[in-house]
Biopython code that builds the backbone (N, CA, C, O; Angstrom):
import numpy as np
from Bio.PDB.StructureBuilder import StructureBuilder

atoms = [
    (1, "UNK", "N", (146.535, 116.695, 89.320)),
    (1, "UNK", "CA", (147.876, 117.148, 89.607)),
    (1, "UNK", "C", (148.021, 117.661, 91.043)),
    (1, "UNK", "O", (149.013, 117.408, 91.726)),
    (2, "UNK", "N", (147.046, 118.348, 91.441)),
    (2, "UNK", "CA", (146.970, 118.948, 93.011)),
    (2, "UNK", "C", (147.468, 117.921, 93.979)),
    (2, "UNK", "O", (148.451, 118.203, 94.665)),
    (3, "UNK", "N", (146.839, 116.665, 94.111)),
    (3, "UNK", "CA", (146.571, 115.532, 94.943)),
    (3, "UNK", "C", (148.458, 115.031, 94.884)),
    (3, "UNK", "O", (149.234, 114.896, 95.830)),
    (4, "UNK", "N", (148.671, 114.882, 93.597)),
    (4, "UNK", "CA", (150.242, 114.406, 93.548)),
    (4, "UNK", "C", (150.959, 115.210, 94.582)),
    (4, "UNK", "O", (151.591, 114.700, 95.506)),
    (5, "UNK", "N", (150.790, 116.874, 94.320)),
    (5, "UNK", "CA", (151.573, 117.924, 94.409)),
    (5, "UNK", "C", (151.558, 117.264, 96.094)),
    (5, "UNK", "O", (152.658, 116.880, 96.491)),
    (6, "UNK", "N", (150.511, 117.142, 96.957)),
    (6, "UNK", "CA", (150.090, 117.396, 98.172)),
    (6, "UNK", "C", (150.987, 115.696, 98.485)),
    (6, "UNK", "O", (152.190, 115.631, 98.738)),
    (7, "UNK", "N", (150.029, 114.438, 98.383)),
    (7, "UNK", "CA", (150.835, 112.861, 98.412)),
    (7, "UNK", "C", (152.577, 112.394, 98.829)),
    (7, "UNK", "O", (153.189, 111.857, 99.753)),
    (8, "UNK", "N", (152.899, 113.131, 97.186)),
    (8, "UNK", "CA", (154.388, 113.001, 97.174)),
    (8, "UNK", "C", (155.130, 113.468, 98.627)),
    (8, "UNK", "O", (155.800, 112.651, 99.259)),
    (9, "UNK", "N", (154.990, 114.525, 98.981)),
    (9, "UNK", "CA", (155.982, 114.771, 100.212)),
    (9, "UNK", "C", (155.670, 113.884, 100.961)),
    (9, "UNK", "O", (156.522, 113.134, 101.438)),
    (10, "UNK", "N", (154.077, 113.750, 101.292)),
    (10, "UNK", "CA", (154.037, 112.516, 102.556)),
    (10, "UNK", "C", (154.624, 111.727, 102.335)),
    (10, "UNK", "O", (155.705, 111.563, 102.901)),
    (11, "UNK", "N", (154.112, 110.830, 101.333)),
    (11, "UNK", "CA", (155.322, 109.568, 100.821)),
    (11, "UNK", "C", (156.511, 109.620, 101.311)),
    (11, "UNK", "O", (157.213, 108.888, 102.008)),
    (12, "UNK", "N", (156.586, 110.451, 100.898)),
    (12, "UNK", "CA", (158.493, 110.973, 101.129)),
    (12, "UNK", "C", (159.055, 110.593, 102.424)),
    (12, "UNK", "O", (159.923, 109.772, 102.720)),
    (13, "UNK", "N", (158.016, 111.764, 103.446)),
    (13, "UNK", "CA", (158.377, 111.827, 104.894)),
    (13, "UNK", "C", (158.331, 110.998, 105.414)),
    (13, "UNK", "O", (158.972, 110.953, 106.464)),
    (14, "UNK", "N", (157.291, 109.475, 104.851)),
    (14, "UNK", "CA", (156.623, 108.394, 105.630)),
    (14, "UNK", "C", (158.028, 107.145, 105.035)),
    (14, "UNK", "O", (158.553, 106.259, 105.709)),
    (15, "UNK", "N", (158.205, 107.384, 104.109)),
    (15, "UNK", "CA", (159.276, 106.534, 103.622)),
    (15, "UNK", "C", (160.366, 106.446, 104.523)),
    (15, "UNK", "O", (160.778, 105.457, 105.129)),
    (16, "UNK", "N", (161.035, 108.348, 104.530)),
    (16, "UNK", "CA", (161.889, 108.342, 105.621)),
    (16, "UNK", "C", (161.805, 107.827, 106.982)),
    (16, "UNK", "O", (162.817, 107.435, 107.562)),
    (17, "UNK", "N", (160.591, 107.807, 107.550)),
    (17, "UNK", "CA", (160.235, 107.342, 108.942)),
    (17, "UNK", "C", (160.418, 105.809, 109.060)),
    (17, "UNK", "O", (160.778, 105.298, 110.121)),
    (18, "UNK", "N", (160.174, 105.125, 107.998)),
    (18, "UNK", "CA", (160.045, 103.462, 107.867)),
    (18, "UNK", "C", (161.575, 103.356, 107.741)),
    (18, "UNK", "O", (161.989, 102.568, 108.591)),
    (19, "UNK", "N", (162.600, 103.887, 106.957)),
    (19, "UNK", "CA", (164.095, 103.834, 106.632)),
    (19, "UNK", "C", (164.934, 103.526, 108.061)),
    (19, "UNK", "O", (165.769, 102.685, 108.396)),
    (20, "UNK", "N", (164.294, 104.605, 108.694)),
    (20, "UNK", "CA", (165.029, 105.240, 109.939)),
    (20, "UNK", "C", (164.685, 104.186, 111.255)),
    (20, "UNK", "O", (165.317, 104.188, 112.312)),
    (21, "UNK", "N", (163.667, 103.392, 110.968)),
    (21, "UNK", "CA", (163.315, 102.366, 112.022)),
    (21, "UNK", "C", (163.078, 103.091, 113.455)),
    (21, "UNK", "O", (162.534, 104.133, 113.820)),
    (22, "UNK", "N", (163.721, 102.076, 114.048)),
    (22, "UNK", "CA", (162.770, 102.459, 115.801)),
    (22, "UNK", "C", (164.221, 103.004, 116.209)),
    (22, "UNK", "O", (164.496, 102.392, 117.241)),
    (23, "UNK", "N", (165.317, 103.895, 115.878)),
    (23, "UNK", "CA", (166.093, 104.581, 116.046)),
    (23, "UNK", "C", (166.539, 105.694, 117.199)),
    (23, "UNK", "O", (167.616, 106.264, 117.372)),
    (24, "UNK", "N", (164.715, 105.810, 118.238)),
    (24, "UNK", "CA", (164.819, 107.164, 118.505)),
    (24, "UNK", "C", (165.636, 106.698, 120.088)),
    (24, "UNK", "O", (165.768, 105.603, 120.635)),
    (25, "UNK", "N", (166.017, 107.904, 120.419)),
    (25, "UNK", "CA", (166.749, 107.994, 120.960)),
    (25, "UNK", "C", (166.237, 107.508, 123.059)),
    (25, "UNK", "O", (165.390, 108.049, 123.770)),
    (26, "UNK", "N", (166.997, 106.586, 123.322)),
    (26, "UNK", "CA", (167.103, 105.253, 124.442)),
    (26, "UNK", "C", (168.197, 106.207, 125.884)),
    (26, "UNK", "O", (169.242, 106.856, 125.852)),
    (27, "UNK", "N", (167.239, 105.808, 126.972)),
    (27, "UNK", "CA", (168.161, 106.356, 127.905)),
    (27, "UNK", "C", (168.976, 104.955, 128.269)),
    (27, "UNK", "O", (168.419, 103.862, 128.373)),
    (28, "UNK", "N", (170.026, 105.129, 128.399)),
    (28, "UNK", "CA", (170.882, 103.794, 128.620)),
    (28, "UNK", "C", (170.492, 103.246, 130.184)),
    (28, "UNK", "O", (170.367, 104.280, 130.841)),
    (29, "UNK", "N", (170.307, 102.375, 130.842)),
    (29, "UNK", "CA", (169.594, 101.480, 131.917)),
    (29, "UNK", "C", (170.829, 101.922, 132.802)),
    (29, "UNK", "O", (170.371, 101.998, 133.942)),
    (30, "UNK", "N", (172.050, 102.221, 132.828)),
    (30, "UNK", "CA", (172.637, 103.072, 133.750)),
    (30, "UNK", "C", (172.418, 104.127, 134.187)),
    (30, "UNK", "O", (172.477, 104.361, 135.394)),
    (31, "UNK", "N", (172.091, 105.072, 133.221)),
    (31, "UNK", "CA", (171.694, 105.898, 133.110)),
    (31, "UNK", "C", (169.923, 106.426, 133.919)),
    (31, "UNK", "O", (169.528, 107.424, 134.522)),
    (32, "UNK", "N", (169.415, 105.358, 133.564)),
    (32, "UNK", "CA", (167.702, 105.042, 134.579)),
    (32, "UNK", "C", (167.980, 104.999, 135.729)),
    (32, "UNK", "O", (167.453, 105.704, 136.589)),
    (33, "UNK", "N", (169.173, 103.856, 135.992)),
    (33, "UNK", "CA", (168.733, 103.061, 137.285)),
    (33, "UNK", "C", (169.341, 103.985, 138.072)),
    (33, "UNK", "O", (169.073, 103.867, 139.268)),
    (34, "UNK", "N", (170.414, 105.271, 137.640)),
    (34, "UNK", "CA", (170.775, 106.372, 138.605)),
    (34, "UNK", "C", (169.784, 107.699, 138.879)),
    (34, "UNK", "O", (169.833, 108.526, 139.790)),
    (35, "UNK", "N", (168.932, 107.595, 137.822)),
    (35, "UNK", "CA", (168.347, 109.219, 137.827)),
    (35, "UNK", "C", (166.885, 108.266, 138.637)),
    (35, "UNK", "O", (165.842, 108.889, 138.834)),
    (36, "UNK", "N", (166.976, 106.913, 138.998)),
    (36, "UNK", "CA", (165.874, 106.170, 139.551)),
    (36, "UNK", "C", (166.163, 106.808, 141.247)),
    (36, "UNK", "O", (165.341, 107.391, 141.954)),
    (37, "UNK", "N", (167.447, 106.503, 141.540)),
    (37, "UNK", "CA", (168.162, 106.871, 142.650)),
    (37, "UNK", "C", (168.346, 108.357, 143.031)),
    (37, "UNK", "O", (168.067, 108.820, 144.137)),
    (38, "UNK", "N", (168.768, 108.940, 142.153)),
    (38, "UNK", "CA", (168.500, 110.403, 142.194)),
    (38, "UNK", "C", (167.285, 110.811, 143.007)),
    (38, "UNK", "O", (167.417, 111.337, 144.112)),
    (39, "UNK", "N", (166.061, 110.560, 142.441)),
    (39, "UNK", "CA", (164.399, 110.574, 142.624)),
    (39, "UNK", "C", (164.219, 110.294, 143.923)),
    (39, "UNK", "O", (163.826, 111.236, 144.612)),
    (40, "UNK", "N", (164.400, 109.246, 144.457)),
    (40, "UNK", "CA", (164.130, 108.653, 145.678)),
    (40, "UNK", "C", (165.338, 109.569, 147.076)),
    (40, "UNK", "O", (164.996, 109.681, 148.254)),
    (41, "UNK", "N", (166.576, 110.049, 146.558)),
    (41, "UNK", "CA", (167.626, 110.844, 147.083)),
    (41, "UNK", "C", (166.694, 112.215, 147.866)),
    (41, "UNK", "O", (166.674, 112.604, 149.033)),
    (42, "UNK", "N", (165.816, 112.797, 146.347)),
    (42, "UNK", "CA", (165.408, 113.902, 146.440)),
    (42, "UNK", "C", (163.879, 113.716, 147.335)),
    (42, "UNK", "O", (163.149, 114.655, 147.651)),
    (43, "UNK", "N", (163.740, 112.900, 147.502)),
    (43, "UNK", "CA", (162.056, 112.374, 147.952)),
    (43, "UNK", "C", (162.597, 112.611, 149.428)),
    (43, "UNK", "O", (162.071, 113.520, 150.070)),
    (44, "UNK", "N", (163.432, 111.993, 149.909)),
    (44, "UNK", "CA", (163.704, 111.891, 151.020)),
    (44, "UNK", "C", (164.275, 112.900, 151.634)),
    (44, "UNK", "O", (164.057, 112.973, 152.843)),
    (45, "UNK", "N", (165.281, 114.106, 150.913)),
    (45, "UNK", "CA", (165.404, 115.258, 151.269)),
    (45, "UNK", "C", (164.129, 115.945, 151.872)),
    (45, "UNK", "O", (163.827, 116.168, 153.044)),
    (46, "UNK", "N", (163.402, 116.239, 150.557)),
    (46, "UNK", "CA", (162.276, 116.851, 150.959)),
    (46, "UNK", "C", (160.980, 116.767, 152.169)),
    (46, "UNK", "O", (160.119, 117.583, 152.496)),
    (47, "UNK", "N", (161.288, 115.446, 152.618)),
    (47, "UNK", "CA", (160.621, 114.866, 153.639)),
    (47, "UNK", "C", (161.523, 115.626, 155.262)),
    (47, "UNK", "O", (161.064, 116.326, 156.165)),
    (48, "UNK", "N", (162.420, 115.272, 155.110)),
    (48, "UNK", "CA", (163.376, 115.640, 156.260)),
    (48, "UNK", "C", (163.006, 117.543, 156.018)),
    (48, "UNK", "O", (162.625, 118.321, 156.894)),
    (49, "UNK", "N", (163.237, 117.803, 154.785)),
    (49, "UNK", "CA", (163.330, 119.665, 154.659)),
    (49, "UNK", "C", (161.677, 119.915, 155.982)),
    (49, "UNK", "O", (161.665, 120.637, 156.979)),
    (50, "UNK", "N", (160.516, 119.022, 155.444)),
    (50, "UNK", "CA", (159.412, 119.123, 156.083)),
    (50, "UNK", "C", (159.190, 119.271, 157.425)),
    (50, "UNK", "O", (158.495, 120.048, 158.081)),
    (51, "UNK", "N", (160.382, 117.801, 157.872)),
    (51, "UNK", "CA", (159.903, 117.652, 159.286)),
    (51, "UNK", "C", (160.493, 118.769, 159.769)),
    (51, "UNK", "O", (159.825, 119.375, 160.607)),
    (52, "UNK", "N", (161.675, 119.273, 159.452)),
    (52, "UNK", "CA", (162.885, 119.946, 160.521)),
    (52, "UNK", "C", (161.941, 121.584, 160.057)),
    (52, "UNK", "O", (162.062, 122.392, 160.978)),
    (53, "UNK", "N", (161.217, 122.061, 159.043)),
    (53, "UNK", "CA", (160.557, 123.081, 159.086)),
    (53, "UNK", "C", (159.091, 123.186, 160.569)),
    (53, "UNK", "O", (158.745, 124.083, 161.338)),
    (54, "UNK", "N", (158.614, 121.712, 160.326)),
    (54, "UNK", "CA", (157.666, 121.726, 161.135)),
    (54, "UNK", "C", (158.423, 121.950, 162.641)),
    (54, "UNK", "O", (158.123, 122.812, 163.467)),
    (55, "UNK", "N", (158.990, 121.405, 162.702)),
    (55, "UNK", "CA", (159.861, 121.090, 164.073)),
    (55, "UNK", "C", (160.529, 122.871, 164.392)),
    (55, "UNK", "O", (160.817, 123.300, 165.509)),
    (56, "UNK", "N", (160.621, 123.484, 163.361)),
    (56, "UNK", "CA", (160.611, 124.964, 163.696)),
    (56, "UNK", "C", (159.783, 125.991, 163.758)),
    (56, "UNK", "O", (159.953, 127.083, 164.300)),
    (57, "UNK", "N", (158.712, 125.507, 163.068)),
    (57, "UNK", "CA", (157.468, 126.239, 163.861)),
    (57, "UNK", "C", (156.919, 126.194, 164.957)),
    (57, "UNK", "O", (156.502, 127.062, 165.723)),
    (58, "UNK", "N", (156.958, 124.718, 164.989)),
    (58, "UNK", "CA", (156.206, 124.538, 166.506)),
    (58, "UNK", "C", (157.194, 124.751, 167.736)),
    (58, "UNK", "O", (156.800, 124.480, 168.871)),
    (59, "UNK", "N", (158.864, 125.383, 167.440)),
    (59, "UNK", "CA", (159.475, 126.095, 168.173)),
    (59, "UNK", "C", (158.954, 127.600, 168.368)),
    (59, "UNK", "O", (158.322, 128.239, 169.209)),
    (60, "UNK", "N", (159.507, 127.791, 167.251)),
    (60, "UNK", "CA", (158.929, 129.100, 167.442)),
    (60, "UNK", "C", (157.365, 129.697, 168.125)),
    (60, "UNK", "O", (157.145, 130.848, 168.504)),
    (61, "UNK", "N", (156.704, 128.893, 168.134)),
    (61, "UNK", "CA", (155.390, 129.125, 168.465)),
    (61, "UNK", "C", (155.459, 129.020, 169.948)),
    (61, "UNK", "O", (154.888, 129.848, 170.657)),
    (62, "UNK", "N", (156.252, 127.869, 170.515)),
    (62, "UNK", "CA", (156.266, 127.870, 171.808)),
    (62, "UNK", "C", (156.720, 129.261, 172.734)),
    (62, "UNK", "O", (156.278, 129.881, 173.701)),
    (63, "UNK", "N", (157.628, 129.316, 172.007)),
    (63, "UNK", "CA", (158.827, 130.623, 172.250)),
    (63, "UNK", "C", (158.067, 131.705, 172.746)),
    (63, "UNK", "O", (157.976, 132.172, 173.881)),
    (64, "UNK", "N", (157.445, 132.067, 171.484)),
    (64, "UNK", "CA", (156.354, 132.796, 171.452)),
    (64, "UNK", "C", (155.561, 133.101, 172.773)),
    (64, "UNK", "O", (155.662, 133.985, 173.624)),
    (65, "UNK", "N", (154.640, 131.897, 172.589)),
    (65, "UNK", "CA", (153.362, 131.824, 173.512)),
    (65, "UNK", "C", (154.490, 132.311, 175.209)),
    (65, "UNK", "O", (154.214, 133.331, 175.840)),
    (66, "UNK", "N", (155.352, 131.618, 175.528)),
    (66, "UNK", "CA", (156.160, 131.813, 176.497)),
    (66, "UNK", "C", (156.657, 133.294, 177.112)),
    (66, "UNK", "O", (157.032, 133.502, 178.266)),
    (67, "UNK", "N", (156.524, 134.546, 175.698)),
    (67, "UNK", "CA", (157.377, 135.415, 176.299)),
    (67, "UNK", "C", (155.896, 136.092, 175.905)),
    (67, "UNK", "O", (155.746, 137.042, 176.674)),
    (68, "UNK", "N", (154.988, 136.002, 175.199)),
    (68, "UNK", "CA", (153.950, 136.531, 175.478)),
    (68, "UNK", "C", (153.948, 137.318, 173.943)),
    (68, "UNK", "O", (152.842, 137.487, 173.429)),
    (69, "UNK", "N", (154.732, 137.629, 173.468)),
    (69, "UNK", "CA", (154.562, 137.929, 171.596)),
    (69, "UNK", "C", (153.946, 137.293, 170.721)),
    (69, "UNK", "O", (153.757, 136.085, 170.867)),
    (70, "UNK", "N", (153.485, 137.989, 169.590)),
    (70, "UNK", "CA", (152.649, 137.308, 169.028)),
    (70, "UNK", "C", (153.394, 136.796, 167.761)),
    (70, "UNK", "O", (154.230, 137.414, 167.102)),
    (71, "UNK", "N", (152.972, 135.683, 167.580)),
    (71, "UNK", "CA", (153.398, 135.112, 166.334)),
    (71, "UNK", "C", (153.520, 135.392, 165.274)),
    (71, "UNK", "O", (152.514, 135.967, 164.859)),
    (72, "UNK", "N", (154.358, 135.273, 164.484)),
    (72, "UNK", "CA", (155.332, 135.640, 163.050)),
    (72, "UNK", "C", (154.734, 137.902, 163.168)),
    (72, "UNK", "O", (154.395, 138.530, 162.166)),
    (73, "UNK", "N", (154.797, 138.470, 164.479)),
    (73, "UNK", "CA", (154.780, 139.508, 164.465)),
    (73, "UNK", "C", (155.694, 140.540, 163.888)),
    (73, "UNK", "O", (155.388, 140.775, 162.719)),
    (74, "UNK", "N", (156.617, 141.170, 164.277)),
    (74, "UNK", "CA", (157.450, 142.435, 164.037)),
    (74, "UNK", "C", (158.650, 141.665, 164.348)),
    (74, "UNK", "O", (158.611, 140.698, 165.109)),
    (75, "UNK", "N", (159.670, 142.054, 163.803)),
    (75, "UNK", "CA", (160.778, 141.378, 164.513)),
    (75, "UNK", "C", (162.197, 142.057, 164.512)),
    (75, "UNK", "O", (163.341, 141.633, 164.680)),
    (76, "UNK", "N", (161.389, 143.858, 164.131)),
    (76, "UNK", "CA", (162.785, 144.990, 164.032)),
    (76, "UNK", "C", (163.304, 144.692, 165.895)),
    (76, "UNK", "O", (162.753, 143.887, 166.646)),
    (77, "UNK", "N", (164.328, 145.486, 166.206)),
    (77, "UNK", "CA", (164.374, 145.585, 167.439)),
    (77, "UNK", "C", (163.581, 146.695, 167.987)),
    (77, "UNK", "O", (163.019, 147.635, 167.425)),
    (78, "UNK", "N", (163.669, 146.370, 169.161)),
    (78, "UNK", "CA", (162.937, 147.266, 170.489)),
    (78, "UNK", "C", (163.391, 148.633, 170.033)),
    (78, "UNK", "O", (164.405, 149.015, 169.450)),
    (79, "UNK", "N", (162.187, 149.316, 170.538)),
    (79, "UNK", "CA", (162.815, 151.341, 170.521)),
    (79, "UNK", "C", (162.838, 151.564, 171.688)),
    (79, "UNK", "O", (161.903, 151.366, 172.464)),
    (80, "UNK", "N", (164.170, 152.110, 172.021)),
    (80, "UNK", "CA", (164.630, 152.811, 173.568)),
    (80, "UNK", "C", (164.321, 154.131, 173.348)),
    (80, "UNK", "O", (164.510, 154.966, 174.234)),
]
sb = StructureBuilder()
sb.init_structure("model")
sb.init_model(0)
sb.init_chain("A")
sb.init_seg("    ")
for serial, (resi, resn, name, xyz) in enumerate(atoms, 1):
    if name == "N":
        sb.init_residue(resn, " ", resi, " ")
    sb.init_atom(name, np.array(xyz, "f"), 0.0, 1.0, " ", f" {name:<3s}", serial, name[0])
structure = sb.get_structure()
């Protein structure tokens, strides 16, 4: 009787799974081919975010070296 008790639900659940077929849920190919575009949108942001960061350090650094301060130092103002 144990073995039934335990079987039966599987049955059950496995029945339901075969009923229900290949049902699960499909991103529609419009839907891909934009969030495909999206991806590549954001790839390329992040590339540009890179350069224009690099491109401000190595300002700042110049700046720097130029007035004779030290890099990413203090940056309250001067005390008179």
């Amino acid at each position: 009787m144990p073995i039934i008790a335990i079987s039966l639900p599987l049955a059950r659940a496995y029945a339901k799974k075969i009923e229900r077929g290949n049902d699960t849920a499909r991103v529609p190919s419009d839907v891909s081919a934009r969030l495909e575009r999206m991806e590549q949108a954001i790839d390329s942001i992040a590339v540009e975010v890179e350069r224009i960061s690099e491109g401000q350090r190595f300002t700042t650094k110049l700046l720097a070296e130029r007035s004779g301060a030290p890099v990413g130092g203090d940056v309250s103002p001067p005390v008179r």
